[in-house]
C-alpha positions as CSV (number, residue, x, y, z in Angstrom):
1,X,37.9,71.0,-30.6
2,X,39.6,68.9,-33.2
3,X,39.9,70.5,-36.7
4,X,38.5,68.1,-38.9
5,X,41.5,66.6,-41.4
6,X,40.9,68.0,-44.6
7,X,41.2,64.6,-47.3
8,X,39.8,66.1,-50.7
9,X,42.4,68.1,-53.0
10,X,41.0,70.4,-55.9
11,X,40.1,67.8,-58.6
12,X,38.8,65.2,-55.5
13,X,36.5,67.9,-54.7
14,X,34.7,68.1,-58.3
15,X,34.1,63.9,-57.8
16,X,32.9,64.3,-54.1
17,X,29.3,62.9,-54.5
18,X,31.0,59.9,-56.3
19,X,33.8,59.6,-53.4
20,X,30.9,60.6,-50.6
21,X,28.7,57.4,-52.2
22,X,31.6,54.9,-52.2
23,X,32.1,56.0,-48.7
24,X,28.9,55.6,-47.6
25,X,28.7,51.9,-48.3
26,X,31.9,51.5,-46.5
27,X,30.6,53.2,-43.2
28,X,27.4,50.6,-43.9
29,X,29.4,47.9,-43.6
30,X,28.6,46.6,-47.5
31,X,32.5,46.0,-47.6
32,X,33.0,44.4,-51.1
33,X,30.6,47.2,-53.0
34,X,32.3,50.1,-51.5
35,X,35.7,48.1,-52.7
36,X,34.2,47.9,-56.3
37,X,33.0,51.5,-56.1
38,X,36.4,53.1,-55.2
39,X,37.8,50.4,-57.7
40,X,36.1,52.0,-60.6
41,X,36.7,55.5,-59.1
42,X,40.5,54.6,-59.2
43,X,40.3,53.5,-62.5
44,X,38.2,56.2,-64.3
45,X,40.6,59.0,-61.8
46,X,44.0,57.3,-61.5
47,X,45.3,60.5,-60.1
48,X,42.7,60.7,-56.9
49,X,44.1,60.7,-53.7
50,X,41.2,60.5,-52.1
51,X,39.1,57.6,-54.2
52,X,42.8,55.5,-54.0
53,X,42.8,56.0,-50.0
54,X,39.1,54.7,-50.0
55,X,40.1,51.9,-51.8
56,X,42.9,51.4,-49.5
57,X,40.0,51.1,-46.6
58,X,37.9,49.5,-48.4
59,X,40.7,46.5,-48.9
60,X,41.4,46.9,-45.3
61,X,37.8,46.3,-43.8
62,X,37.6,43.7,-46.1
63,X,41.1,42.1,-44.8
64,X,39.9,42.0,-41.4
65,X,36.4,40.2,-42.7
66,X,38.1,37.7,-44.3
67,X,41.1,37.8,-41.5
68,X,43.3,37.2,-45.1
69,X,46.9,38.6,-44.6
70,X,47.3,39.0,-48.5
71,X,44.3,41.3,-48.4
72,X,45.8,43.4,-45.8
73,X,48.9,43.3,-47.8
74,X,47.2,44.6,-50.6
75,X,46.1,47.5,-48.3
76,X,49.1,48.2,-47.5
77,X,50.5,48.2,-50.8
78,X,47.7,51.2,-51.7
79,X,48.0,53.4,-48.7
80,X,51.8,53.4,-49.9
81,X,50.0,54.6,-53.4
82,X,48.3,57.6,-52.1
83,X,51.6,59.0,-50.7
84,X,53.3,58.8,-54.0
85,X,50.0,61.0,-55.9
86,X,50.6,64.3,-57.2
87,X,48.7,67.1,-54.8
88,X,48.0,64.5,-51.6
89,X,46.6,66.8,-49.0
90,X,49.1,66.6,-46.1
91,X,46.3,65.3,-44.1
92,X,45.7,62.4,-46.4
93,X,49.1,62.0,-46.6
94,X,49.6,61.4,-42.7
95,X,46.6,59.5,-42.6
96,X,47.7,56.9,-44.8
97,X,51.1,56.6,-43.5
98,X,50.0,56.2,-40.4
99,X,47.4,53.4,-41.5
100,X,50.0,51.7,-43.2
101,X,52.4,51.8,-40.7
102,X,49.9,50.1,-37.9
103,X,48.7,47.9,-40.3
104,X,52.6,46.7,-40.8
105,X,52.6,46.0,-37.3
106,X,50.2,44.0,-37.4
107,X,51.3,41.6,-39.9
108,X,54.9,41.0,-37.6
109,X,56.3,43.6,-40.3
110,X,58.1,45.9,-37.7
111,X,61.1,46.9,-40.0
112,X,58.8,47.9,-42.6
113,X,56.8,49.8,-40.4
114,X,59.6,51.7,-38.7
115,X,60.9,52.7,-42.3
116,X,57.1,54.4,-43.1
117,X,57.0,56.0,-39.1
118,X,60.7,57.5,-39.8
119,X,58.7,59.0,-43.7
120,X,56.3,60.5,-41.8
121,X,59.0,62.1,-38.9
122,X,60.8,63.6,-41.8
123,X,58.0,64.8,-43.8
124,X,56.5,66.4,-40.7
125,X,59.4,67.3,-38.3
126,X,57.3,69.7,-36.0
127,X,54.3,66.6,-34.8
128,X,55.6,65.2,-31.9
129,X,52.9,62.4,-31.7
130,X,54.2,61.5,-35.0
131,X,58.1,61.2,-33.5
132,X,56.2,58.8,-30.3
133,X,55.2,56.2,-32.6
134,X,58.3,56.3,-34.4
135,X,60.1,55.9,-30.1
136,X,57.5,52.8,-30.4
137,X,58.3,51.7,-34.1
138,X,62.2,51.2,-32.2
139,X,60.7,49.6,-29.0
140,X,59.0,47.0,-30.9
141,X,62.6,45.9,-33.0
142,X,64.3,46.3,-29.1
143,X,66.3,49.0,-30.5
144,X,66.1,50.8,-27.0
145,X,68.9,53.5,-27.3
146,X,67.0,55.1,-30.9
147,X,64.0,54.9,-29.1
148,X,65.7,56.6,-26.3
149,X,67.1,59.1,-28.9
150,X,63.5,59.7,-30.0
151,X,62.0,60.6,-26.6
152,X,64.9,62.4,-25.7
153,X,64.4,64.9,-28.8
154,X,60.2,65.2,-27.9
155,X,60.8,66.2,-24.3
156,X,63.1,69.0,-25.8
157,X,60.2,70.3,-28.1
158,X,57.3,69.4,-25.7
159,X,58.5,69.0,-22.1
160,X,55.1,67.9,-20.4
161,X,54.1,65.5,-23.2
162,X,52.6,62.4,-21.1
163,X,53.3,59.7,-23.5
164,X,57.0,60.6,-24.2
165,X,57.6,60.5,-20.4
166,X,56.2,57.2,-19.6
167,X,58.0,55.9,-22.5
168,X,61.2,57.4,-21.6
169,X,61.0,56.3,-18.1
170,X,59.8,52.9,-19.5
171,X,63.6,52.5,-20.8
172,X,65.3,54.4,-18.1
173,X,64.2,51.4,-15.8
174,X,65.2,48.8,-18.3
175,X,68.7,49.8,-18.3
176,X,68.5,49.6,-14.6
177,X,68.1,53.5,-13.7
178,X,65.4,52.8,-11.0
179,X,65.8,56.3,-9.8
180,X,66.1,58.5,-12.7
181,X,63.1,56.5,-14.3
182,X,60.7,57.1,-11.3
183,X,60.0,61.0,-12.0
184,X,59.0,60.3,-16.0
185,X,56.8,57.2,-15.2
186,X,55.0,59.1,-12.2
187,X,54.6,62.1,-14.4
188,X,53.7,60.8,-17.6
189,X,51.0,58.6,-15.8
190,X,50.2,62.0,-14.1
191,X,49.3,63.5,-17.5
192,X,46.6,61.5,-18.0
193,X,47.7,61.8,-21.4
194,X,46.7,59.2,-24.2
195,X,48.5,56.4,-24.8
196,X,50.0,56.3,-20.7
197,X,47.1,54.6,-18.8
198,X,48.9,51.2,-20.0
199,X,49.6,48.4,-16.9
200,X,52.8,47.8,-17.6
201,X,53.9,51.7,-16.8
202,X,51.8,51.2,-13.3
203,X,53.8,47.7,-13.1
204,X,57.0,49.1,-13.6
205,X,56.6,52.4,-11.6
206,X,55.7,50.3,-8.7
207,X,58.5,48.4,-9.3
208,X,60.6,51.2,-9.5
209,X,59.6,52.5,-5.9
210,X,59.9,49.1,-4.7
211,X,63.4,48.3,-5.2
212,X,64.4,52.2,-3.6
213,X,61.8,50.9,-0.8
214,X,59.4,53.5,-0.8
215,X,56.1,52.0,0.0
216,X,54.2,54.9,-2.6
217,X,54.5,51.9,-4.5
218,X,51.2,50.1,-3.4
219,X,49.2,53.5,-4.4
220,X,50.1,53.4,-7.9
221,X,49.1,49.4,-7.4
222,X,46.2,50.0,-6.3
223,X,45.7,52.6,-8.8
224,X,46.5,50.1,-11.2
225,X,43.9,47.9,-10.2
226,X,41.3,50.5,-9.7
227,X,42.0,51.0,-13.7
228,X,41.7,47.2,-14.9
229,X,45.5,46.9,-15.7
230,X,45.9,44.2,-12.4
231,X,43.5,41.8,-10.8
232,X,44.4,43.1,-7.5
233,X,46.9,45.3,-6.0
234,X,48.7,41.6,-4.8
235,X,47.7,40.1,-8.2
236,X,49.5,41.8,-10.9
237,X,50.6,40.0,-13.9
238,X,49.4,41.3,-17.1
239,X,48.5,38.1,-19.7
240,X,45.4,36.8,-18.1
241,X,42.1,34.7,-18.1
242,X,39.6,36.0,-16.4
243,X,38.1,34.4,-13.8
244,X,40.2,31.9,-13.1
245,X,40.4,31.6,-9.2
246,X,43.1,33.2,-7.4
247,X,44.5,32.9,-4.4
248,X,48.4,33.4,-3.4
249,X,48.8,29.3,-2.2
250,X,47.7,26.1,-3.1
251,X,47.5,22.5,-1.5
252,X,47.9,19.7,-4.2
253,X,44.4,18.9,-3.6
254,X,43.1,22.2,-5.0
255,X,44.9,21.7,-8.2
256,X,43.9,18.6,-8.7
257,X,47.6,17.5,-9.7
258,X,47.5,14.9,-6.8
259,X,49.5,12.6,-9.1
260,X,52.5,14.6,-10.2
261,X,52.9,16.0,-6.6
262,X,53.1,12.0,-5.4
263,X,55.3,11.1,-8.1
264,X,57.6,14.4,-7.2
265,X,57.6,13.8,-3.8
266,X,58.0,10.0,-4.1
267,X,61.2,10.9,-6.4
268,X,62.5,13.8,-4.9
269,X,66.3,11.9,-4.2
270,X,66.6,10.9,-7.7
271,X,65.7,14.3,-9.0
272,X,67.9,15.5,-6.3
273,X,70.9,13.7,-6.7
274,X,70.6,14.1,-10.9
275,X,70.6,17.6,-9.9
276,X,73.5,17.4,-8.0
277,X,75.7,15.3,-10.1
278,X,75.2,18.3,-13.2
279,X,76.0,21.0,-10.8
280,X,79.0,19.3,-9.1
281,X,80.5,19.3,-13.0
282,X,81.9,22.1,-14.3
283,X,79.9,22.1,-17.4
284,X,77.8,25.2,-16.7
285,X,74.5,24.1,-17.3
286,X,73.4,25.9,-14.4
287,X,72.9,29.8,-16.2
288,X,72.6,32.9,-13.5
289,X,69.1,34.3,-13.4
290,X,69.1,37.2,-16.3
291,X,65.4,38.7,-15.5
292,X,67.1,41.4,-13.4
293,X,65.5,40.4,-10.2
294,X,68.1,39.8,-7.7
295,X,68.7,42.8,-5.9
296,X,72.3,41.0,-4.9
297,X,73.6,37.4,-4.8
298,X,73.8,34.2,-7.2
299,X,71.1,32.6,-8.2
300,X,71.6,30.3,-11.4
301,X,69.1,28.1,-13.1
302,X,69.1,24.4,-15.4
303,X,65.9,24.6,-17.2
304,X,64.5,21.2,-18.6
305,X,61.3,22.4,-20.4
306,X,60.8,25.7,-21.5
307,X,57.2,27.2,-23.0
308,X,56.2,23.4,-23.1
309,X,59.5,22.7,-25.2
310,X,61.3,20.0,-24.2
311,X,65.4,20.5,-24.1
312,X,66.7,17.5,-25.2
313,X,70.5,18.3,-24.6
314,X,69.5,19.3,-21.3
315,X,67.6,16.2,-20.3
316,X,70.1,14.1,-21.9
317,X,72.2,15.0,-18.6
318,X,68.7,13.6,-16.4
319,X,67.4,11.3,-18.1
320,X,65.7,9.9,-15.1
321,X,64.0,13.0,-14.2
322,X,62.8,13.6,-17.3
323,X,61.4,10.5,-18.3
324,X,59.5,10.8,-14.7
325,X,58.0,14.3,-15.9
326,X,56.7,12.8,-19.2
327,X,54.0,11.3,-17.6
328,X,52.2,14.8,-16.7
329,X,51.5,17.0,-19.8
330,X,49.9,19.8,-17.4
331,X,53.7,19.9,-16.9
332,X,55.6,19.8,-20.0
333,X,52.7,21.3,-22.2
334,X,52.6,24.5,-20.0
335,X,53.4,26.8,-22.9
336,X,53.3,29.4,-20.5
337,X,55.9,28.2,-17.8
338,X,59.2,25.9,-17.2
339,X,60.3,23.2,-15.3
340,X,64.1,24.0,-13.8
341,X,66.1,23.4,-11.5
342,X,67.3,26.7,-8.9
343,X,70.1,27.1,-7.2
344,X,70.8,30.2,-4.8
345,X,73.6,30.9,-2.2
346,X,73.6,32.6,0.8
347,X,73.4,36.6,0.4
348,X,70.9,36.2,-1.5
349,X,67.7,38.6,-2.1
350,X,65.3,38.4,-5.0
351,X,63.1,41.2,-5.1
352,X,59.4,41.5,-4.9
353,X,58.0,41.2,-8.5
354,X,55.0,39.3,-9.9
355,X,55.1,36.2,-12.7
356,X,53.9,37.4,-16.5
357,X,50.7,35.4,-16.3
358,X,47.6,34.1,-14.5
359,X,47.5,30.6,-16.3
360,X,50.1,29.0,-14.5
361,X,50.6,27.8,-10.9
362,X,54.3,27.2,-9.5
363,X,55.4,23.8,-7.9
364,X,58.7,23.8,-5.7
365,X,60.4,20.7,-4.9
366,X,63.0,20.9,-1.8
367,X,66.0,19.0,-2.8
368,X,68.7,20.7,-0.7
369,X,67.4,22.9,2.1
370,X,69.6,24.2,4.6
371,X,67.3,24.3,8.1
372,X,67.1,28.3,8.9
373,X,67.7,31.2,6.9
374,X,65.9,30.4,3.4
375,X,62.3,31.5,2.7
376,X,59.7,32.7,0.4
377,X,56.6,35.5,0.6
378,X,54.0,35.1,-1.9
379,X,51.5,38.2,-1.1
380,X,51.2,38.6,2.9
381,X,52.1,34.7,3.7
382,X,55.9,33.8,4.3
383,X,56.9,30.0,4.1
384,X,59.7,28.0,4.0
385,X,61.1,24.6,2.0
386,X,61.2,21.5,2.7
387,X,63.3,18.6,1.5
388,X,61.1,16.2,-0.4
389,X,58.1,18.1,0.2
390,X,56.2,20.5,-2.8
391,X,55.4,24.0,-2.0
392,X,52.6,24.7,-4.9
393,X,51.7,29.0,-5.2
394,X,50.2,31.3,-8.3
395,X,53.3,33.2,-9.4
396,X,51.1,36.0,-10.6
397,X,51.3,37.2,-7.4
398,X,53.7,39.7,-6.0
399,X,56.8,37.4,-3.8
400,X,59.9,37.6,-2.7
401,X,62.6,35.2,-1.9
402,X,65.6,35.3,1.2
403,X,68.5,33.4,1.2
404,X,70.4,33.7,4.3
405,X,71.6,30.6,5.3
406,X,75.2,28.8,5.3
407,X,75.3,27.2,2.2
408,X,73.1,26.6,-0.6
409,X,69.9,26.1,-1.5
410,X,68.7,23.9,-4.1
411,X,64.9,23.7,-5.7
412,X,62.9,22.0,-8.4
413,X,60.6,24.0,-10.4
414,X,57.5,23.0,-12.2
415,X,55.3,25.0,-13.6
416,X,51.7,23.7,-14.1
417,X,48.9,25.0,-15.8
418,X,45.8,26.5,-13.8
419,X,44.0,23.6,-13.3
420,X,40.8,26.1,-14.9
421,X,41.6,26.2,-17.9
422,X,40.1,24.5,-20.8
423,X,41.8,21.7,-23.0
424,X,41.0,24.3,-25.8
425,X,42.2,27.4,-23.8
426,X,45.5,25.3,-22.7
427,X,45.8,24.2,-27.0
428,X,45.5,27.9,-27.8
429,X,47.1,29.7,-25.2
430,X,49.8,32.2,-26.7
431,X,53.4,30.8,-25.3
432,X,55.0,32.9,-22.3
């Protein structure tokens, strides 16, 4: 059973009916009284932990009422008070540190919050939860190798600790050790412990097992989904609407873009041959693929619109192509998707994986399509391109692309948004 934290220090003690009726209009909800109550409290007892750490609540609930960002500063600002009190029970000290530090986060203030995680760490070196949300603090500024650092010194205090394990495996597999990252992620999701039943450690555990072609992947996919993290074992991205249909293909009739898939397939030589006349220079506007999902090969990219921002340097070399796609804002407003164009030579294989999001649905023009050796599976269902034909298929599903033929292949991509969303949904829609 959890010991209850122990928040009163000897003087707090002789004002606890005072602190106990402050608190008990903050539990009630009557947000601004409690703040005046542990106001007055501070004022009359400048030297209470406890009444400042209510106040510090008190200005946090009422942040969060009147979503104001000043008032959570101001929270912040008096957690940081307690700690500096004469006497702070260490359990009031962690407390508020701990408070502050997720309330940092949550203002975008990741720096500052890493600087109160790495207090804490040092003011209590034996709590290893305490040294996993400073390995987070370091994930969230993308400093991986600290973070790394960080696990590596809890699994050498604690070495079954869950959350440490999925964390450390997490970075294993971004610096490309698919094997050595297998055994922490399967493990640390294992544990049960808290903090590990998160999708993205199914998602990239799976992935893991994919790419060294063990097929244990789909259990831990269908565990996934059995857990909420996925929409099915197929379906696995993990920034979604619900509800929005799925399936793996679409006709242009289902999406209801009839238009831009006319006007694609109408134009597909001109997009084509302004395609070819940027690639044939040696101007290196096509970039190679840097999502790490080629399992060998060159596959390089010339991306147009990007998060429903246009790239005027880049359409300055199109101009014809672009102007076309102006017309369709379910095109170039897809905040959560690009249009590009995709090149890939022969040798190549792009592992299975699945796109970031639901919201989107992914158009392929055929511009240059060599006539055997090039396709693409989108859950169970393989197809191939076409010149001057659109392939249209939801991204969020798991696929996989060959390229095996004798020379090149070249695409158009547009990305579209799901044709179920709301005007208001597609206006508010965090970009991807």
């Amino acid at each position: 059973k959890k010991k209850k934290p122990k928040l009163l220090n000897k003087f707090d003690k002789t004002i606890k009916a005072e602190l106990d009726a402050a608190e008990r209009l903050r539990k009630k909800g009557k947000v601004e009284e409690a703040l005046r109550a542990f106001e007055a409290l501070v004022n009359q007892y400048p030297q209470s932990p406890r009444a400042r750490y209510g106040k510090a609540q008190s200005e946090d609930d009422l942040a969060e009422k009147m979503r104001s960002n000043e008032m959570l500063q101001k929270a912040i600002n008096t957690y940081d008070e307690v700690v500096s009190l004469p006497n702070v029970p260490s359990d009031l000290v962690k407390l508020s540190l701990k408070r502050e530090a997720d309330r940092q986060q949550f203002l975008g203030r990741m720096r500052g919050s890493l600087v109160t995680l790495q207090k804490l760490v040092q003011l209590f070196p034996g709590d290893t939860s305490l040294k996993n949300d400073l390995g987070v603090g370091y994930l969230l500024i993308g400093d991986n190798s600290n973070a790394k650092k960080v696990y590596e010194e809890v699994l050498s205090l604690a070495p079954n600790d869950g959350f440490a394990k999925v964390h450390y495996g997490f970075i294993l597999k971004a610096e490309n050790k698919i094997a050595e990252s297998i055994p922490y992620l399967k493990e640390g999701l294992e544990s049960g412990d808290p903090g590990t039943n998160d999708g993205r450690f199914y998602f990239h555990l799976g992935d893991a097992l994919q790419r060294m072609g063990d097929k244990e992947a789909y259990k831990w996919y269908e565990l996934g989904y059995q857990r909420g993290h996925f929409a099915s074992v197929w379906q696995r991205s993990l920034y979604n609407v619900k509800g929005l249909k799925a399936q793996p293909w679409w006709t242009a009739k289902e999406t209801g873009y009839t238009e831009l898939v006319k006007s694609l397939e109408k134009n597909w030589k001109l997009i084509r041959d302004e395609g070819l006349a940027v690639m044939d220079k040696k101007r290196n506007l096509f970039l190679p693929e840097d999502e790490n999902l080629r399992e060998k090969g060159d596959w390089s990219q010339f991306t147009l619109w990007q998060q429903g921002r246009k790239n005027e340097n880049a359409c300055k070399s199109v101009p014809k192509t672009c102007a076309l796609l102006e017309r369709f804002p379910e095109a170039t407003g897809c905040r959560r998707g690009q249009i590009k164009y995709s090149i890939m030579h022969p040798g190549t294989h792009v592992w299975p994986h699945t796109g970031p999001t639901n919201c989107r649905l992914r158009m392929h023009l055929g511009l240059v399509v060599p006539k055997e050796g090039c396709r693409i599976r989108c859950a169970q269902d393989n197809r191939t391109w076409e010149e001057g034909k659109v392939l249209i298929f939801d991204d969020s599903f798991e696929h996989e692309v060959w390229q095996d033929a004798e020379s090149y292949r070249l695409i158009f991509i547009v990305d579209v948004w799901h044709p179920e969303l709301t005007a208001q949904e597609r206006r508010t829609l965090p970009a991807i």
